[in-house]
N, CA, C and O atoms as a GROMACS GRO file, in nm:
protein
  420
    1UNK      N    1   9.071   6.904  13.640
    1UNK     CA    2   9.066   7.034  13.701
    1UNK      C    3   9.160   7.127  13.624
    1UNK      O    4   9.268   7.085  13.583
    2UNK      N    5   9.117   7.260  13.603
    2UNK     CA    6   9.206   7.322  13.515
    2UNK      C    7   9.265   7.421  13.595
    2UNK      O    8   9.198   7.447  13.694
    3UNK      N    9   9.390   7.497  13.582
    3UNK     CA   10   9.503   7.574  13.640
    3UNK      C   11   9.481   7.668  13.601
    3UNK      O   12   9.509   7.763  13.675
    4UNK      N   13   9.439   7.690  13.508
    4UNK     CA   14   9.399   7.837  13.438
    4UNK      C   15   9.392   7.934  13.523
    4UNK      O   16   9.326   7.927  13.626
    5UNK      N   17   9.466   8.043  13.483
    5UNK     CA   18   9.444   8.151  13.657
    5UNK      C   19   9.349   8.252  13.536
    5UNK      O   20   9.371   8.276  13.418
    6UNK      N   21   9.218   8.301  13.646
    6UNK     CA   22   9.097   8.358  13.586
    6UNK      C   23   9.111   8.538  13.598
    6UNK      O   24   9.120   8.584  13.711
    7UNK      N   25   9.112   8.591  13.532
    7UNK     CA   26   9.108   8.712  13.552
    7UNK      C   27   9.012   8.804  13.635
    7UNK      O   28   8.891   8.786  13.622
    8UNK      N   29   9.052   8.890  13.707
    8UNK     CA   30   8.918   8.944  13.821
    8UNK      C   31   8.896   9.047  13.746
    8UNK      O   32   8.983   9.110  13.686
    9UNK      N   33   8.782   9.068  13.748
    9UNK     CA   34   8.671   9.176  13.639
    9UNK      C   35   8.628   9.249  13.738
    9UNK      O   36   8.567   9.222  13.842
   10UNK      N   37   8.700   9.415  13.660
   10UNK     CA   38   8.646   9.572  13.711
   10UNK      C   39   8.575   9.633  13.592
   10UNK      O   40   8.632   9.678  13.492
   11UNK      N   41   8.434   9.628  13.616
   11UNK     CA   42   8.342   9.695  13.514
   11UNK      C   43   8.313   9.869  13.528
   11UNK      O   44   8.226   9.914  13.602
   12UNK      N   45   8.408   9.961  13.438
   12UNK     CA   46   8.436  10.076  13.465
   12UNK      C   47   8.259  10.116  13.391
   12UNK      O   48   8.203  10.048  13.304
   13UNK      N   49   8.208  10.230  13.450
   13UNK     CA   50   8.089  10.261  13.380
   13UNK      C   51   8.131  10.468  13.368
   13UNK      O   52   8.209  10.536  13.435
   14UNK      N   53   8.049  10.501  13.267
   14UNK     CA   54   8.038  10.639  13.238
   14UNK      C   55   8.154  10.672  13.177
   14UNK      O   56   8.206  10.570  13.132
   15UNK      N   57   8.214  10.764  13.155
   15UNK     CA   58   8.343  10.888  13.136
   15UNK      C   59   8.453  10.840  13.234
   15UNK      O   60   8.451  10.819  13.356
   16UNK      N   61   8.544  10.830  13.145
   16UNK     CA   62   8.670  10.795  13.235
   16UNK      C   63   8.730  10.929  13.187
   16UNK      O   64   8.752  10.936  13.066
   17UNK      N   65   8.766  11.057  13.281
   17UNK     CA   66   8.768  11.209  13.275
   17UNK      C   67   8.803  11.236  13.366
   17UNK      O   68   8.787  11.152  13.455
   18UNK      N   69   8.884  11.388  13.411
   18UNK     CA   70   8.902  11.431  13.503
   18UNK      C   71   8.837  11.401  13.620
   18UNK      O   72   8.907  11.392  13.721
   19UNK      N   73   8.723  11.385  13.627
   19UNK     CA   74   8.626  11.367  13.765
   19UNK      C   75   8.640  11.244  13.811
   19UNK      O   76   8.649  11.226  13.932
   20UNK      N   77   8.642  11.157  13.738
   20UNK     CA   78   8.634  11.005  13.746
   20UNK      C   79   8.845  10.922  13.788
   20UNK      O   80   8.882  10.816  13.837
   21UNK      N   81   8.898  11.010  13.747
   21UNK     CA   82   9.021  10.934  13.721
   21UNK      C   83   9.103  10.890  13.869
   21UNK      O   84   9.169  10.797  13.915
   22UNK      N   85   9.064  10.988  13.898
   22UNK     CA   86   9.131  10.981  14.050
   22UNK      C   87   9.098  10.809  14.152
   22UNK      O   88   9.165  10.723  14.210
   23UNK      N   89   8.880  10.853  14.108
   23UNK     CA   90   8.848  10.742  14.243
   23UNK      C   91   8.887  10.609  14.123
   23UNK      O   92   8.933  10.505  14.171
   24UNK      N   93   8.871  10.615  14.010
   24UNK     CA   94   8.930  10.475  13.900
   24UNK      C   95   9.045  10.437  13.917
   24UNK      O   96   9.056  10.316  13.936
   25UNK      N   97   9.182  10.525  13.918
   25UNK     CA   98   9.279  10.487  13.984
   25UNK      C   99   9.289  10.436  14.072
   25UNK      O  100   9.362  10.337  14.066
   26UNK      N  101   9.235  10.462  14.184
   26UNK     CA  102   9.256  10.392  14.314
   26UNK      C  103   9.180  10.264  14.356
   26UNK      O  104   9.213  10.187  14.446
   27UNK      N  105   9.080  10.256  14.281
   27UNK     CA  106   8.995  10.116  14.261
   27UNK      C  107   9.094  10.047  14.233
   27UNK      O  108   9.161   9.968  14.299
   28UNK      N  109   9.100  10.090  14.110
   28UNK     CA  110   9.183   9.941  13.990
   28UNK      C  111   9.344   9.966  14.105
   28UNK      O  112   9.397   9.858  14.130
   29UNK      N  113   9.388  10.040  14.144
   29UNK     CA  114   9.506  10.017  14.178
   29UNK      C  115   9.520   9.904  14.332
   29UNK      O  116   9.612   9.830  14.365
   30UNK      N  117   9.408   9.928  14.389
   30UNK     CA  118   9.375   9.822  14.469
   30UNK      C  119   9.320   9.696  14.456
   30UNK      O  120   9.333   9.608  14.540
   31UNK      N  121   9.247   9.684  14.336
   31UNK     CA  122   9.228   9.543  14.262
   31UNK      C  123   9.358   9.482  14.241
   31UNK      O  124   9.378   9.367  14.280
   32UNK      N  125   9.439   9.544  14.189
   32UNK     CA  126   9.593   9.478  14.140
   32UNK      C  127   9.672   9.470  14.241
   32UNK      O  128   9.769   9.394  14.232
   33UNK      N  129   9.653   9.539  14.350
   33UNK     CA  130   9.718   9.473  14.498
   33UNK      C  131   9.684   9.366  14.503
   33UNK      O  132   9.774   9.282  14.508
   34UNK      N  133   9.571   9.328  14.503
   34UNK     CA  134   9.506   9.198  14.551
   34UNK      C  135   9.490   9.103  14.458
   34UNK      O  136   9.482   8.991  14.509
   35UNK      N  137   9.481   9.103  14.330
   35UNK     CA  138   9.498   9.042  14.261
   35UNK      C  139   9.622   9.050  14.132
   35UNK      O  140   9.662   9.158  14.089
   36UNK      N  141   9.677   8.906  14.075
   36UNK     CA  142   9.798   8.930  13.970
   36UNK      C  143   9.713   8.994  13.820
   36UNK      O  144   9.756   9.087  13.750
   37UNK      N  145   9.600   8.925  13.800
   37UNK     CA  146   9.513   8.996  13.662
   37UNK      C  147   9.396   9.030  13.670
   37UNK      O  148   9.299   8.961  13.704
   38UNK      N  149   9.402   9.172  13.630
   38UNK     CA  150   9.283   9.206  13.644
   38UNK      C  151   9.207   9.286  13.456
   38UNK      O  152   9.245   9.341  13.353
   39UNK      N  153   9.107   9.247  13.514
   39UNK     CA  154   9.058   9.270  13.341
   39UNK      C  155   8.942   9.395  13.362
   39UNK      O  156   8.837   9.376  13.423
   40UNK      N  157   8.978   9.521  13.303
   40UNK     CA  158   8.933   9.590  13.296
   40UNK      C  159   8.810   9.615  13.182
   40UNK      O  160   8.829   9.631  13.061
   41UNK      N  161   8.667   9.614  13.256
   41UNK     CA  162   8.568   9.580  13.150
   41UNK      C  163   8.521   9.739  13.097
   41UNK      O  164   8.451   9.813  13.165
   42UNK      N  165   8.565   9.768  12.987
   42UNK     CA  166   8.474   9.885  12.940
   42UNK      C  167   8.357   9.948  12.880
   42UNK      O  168   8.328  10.061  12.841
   43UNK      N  169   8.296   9.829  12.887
   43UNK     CA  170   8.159   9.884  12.754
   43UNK      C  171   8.087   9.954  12.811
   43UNK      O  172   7.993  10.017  12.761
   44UNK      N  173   8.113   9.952  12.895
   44UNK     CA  174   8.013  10.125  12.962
   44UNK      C  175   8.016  10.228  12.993
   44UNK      O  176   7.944  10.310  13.051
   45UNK      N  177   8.182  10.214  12.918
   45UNK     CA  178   8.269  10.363  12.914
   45UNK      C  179   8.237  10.438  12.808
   45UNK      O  180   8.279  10.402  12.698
   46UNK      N  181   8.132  10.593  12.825
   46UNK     CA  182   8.107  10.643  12.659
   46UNK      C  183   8.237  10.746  12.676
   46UNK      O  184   8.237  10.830  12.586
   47UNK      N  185   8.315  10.756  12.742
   47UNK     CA  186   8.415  10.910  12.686
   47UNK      C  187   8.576  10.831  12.746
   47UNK      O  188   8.584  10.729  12.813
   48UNK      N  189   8.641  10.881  12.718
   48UNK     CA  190   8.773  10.907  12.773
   48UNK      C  191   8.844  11.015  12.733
   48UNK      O  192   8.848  11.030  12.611
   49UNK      N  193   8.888  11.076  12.784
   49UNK     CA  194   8.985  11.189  12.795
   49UNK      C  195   9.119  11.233  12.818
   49UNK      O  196   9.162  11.127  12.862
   50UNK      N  197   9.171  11.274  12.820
   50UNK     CA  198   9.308  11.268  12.821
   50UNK      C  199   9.391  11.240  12.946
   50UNK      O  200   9.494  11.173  12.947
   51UNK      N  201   9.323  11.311  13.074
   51UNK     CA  202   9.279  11.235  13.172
   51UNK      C  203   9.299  11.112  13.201
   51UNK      O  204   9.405  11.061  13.240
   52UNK      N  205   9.147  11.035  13.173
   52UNK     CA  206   9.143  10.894  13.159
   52UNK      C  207   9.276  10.837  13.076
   52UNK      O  208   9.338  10.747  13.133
   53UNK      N  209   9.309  10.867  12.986
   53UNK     CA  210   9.388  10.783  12.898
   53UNK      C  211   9.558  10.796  12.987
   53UNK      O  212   9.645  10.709  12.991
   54UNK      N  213   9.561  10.933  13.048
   54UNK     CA  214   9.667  10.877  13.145
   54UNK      C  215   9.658  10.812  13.260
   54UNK      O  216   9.744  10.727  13.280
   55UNK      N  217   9.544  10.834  13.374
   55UNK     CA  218   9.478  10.724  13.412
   55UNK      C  219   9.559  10.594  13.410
   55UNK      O  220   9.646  10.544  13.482
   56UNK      N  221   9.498  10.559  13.302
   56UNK     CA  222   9.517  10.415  13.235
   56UNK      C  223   9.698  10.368  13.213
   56UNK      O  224   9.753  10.258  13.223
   57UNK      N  225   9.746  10.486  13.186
   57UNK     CA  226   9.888  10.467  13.181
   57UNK      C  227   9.950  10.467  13.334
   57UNK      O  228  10.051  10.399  13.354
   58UNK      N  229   9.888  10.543  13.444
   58UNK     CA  230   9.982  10.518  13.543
   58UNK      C  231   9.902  10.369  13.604
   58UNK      O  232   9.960  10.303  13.690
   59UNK      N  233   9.775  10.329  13.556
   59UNK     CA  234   9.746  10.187  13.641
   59UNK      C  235   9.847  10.087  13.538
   59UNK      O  236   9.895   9.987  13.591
   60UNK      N  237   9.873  10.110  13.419
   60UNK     CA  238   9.917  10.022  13.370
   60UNK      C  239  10.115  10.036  13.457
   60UNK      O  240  10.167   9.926  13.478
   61UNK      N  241  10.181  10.132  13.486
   61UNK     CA  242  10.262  10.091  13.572
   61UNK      C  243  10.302  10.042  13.718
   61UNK      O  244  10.393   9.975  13.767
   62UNK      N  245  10.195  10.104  13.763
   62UNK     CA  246  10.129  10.036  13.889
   62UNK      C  247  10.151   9.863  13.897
   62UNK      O  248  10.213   9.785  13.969
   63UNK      N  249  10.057   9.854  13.772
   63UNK     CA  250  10.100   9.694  13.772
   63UNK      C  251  10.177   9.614  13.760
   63UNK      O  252  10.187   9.505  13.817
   64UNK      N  253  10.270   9.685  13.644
   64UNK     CA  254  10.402   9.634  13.631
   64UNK      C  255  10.539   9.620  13.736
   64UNK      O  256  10.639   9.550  13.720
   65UNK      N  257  10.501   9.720  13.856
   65UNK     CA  258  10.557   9.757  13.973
   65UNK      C  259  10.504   9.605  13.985
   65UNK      O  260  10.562   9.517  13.921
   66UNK      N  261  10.395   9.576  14.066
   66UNK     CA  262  10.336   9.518  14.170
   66UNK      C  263  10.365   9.362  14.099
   66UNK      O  264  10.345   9.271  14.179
   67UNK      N  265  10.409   9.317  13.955
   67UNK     CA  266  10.442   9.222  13.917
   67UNK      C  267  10.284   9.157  13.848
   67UNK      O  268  10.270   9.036  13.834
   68UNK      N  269  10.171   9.258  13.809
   68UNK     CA  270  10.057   9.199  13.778
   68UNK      C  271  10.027   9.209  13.616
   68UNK      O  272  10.125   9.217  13.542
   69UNK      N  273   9.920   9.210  13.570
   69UNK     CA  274   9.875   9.242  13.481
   69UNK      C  275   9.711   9.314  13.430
   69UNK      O  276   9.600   9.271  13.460
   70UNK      N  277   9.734   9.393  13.374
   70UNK     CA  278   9.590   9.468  13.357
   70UNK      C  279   9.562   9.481  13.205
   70UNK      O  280   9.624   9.550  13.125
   71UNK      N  281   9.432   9.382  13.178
   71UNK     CA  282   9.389   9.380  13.047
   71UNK      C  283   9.288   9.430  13.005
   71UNK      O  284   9.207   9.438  13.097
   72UNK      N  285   9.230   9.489  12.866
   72UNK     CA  286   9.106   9.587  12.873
   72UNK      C  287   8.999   9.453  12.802
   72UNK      O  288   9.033   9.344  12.755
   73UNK      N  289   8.893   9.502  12.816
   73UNK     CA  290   8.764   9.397  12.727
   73UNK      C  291   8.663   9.562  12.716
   73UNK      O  292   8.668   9.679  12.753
   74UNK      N  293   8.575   9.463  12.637
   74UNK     CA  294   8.428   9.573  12.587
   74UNK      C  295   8.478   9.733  12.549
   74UNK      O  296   8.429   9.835  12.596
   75UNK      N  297   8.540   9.727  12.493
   75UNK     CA  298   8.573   9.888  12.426
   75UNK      C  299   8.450   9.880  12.299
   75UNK      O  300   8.399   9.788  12.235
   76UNK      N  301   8.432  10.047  12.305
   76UNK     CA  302   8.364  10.084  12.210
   76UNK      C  303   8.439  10.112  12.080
   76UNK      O  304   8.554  10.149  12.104
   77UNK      N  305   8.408  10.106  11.941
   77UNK     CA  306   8.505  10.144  11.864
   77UNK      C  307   8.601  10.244  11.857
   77UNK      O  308   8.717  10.251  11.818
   78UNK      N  309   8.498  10.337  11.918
   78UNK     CA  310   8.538  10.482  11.932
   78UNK      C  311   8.672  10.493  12.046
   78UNK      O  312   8.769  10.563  12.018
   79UNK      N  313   8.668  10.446  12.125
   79UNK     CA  314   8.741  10.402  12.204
   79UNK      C  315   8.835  10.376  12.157
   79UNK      O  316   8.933  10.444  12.128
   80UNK      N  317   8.801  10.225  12.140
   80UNK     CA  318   8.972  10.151  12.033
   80UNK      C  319   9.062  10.237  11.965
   80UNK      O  320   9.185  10.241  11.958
   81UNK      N  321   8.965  10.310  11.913
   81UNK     CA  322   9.072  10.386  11.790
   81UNK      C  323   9.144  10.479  11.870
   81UNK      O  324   9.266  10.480  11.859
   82UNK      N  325   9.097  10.546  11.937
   82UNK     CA  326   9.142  10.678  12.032
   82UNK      C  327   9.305  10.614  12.102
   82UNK      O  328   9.411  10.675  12.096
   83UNK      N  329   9.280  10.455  12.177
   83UNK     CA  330   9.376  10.400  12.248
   83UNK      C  331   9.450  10.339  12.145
   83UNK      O  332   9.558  10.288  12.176
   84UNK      N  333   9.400  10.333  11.993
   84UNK     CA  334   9.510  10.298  11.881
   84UNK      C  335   9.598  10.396  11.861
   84UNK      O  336   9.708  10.394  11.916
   85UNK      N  337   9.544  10.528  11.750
   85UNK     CA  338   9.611  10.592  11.748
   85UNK      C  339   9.754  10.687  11.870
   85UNK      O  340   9.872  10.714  11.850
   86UNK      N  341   9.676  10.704  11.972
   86UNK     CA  342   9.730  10.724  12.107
   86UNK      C  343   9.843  10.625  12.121
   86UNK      O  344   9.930  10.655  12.202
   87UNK      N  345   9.855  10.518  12.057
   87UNK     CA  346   9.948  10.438  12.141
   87UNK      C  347   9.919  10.379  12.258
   87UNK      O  348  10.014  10.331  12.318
   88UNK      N  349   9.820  10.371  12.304
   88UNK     CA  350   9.787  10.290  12.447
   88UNK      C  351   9.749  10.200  12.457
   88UNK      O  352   9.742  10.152  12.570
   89UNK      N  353   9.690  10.111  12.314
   89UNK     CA  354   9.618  10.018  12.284
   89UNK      C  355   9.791   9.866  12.329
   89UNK      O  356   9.807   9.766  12.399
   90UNK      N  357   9.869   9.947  12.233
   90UNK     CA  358  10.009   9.833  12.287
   90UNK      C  359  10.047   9.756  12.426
   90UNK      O  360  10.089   9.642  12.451
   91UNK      N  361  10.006   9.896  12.522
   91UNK     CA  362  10.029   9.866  12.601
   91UNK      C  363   9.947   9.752  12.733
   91UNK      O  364   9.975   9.716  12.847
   92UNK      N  365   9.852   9.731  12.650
   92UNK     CA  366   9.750   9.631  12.742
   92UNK      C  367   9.718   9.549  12.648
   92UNK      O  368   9.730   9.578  12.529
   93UNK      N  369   9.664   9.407  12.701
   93UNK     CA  370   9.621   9.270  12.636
   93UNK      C  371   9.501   9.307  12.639
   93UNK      O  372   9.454   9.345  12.746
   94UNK      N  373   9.416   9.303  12.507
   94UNK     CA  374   9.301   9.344  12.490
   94UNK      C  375   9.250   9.170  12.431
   94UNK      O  376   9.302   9.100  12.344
   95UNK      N  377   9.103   9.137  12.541
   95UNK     CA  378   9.049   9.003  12.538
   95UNK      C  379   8.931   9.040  12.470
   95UNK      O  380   8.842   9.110  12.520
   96UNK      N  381   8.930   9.011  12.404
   96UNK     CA  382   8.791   9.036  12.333
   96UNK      C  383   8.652   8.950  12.430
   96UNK      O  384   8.548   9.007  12.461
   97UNK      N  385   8.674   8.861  12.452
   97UNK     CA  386   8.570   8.746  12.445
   97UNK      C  387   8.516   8.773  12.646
   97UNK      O  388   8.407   8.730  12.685
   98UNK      N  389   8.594   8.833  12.724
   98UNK     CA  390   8.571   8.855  12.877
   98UNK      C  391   8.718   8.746  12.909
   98UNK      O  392   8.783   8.756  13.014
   99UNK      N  393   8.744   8.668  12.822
   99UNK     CA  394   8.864   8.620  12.919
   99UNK      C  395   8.840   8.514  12.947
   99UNK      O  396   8.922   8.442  12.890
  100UNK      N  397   8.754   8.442  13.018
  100UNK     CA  398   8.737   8.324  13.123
  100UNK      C  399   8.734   8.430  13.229
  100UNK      O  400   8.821   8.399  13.311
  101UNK      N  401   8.661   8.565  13.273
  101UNK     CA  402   8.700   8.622  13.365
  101UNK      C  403   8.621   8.577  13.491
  101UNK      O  404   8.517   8.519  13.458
  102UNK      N  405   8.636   8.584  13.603
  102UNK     CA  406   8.552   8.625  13.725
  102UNK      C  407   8.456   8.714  13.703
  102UNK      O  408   8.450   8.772  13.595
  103UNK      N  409   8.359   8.738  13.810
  103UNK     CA  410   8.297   8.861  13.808
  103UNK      C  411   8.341   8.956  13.952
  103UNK      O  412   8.387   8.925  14.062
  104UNK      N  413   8.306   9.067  13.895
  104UNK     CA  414   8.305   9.198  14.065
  104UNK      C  415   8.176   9.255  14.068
  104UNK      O  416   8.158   9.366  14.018
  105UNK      N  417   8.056   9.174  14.137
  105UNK     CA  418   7.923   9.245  14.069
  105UNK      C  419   7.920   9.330  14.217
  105UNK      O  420   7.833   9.414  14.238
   0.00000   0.00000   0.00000
């Protein structure tokens, strides 16, 4: 039997943007109540914005509060680079492969 603790999968879809950031915050910030890792799935994210990309910075302290962890998967290139250059890419464990994750269908 393996110990492995599995990551719980939030599959973000559309524009992570002004419109979106608010109810995304409060999702993922309640996933990480309830769970220690949560793996944030993006490939169905076509935009982020500046917005989104802070977003992403206050869930990423959120978690660190709450003692959890929040990792990204499925970025688009376009993406990557945006959270490279930006500096935001450091701040999260990026799984390429899904992780061993759970699902949240």
């Amino acid at each position: 039997m393996s110990t492995a603790r599995l990551w719980h999968t939030v599959a973000l879809t559309g524009s992570l943007d002004g419109a979106s950031s608010d109810r995304v915050r409060d999702l993922v910030n309640h996933e990480v109540a309830c769970n220690d890792r949560v793996l944030l799935n993006l490939s169905e994210v076509d935009y982020i914005s500046s917005a989104g990309l802070r977003t992403l910075l206050v869930i990423h302290r959120e978690a660190q509060r709450a003692g959890s962890e929040v990792a990204l998967t499925g970025m688009s290139a376009e993406i990557s680079h945006i959270m490279s250059i930006t500096g935001f890419l450091g701040l999260f464990t990026v799984i390429e492969d899904g992780g061993g994750a759970d699902r949240d269908d």
